[in-house]
N, C-alpha and C positions, 0 to 999 in steps of 0.2 A: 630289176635285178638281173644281172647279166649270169651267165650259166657259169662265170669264174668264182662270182660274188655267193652263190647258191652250193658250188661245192667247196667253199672255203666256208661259209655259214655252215654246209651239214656238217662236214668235220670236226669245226668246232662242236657242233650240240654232240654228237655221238664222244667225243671226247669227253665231253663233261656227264655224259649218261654211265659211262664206264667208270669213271672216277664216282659217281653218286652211288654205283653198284657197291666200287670197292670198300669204299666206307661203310654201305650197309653191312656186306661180308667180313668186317672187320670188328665194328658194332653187335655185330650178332654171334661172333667167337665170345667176347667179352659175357655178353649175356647169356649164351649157352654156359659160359665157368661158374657164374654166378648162380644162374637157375641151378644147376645140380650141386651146387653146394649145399642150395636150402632144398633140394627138392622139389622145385616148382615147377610139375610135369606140364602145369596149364599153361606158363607161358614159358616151354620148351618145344612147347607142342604152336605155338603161335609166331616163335621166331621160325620154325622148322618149314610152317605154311608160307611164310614170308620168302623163304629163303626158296621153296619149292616151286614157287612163283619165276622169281627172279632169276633163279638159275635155268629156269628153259627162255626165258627169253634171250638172254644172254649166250645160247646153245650152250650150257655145262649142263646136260642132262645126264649124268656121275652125279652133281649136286642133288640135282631134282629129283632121283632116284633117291639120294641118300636119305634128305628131307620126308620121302612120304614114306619109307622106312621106321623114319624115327616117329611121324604123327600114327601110321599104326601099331606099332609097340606100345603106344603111350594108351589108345584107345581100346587095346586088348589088356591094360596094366601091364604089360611085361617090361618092367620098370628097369631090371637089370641087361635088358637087352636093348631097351631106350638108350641107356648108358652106354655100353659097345658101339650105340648106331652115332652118335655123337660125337664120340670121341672120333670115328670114323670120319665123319662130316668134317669138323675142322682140321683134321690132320689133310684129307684133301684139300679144303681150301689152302690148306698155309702151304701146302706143299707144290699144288696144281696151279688152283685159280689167281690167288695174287700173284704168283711170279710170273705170268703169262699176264696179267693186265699189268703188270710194272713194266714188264719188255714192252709191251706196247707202248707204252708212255715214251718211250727213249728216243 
């Protein structure tokens, strides 16, 4: 593979690992409205892991922060400041992180 072929291949894959991210962050807005609807701190608390993960990889550590925010509120019960951390969470996503991975796409 010639070093043109390798950095048109990494490109690609990093392109598609961004796009796999955004879906997850998008997927998991969804599922945060849902869980506090019913109240399902257990798997608010397992998207919030998910998302705490993948947002330091991706360098948004604003996410990552927000995420381990929201899994300890949930772990000390403080259920209505779960709810604040939350809401917090996807208002930066929707505000920060997608429209910075969509510019990149362009």
């Amino acid at each position: 593979m010639s070093n043109l072929d390798k950095e048109i291949s990494d490109k690609i894959f990093l392109k598609d690992l961004k796009n796999e991210f955004l879906k997850s962050v998008n997927q998991s807005i969804i599922d945060f409205k849902i869980f506090l609807k019913t109240n399902d701190y257990e798997n608010i608390r397992k998207t919030a892991h998910n998302l705490k993960g993948l947002s330091g990889i991706f360098g948004f550590e604003k996410g990552s922060e927000l995420s381990k925010k929201v899994q300890i509120s949930i772990d000390l019960k403080k259920y209505p400041e779960t709810k604040l951390y939350v809401a917090e969470l996807i208002e930066y996503f929707q505000k920060d992180v997608i429209p910075e991975l969509n510019m990149e796409e362009k």
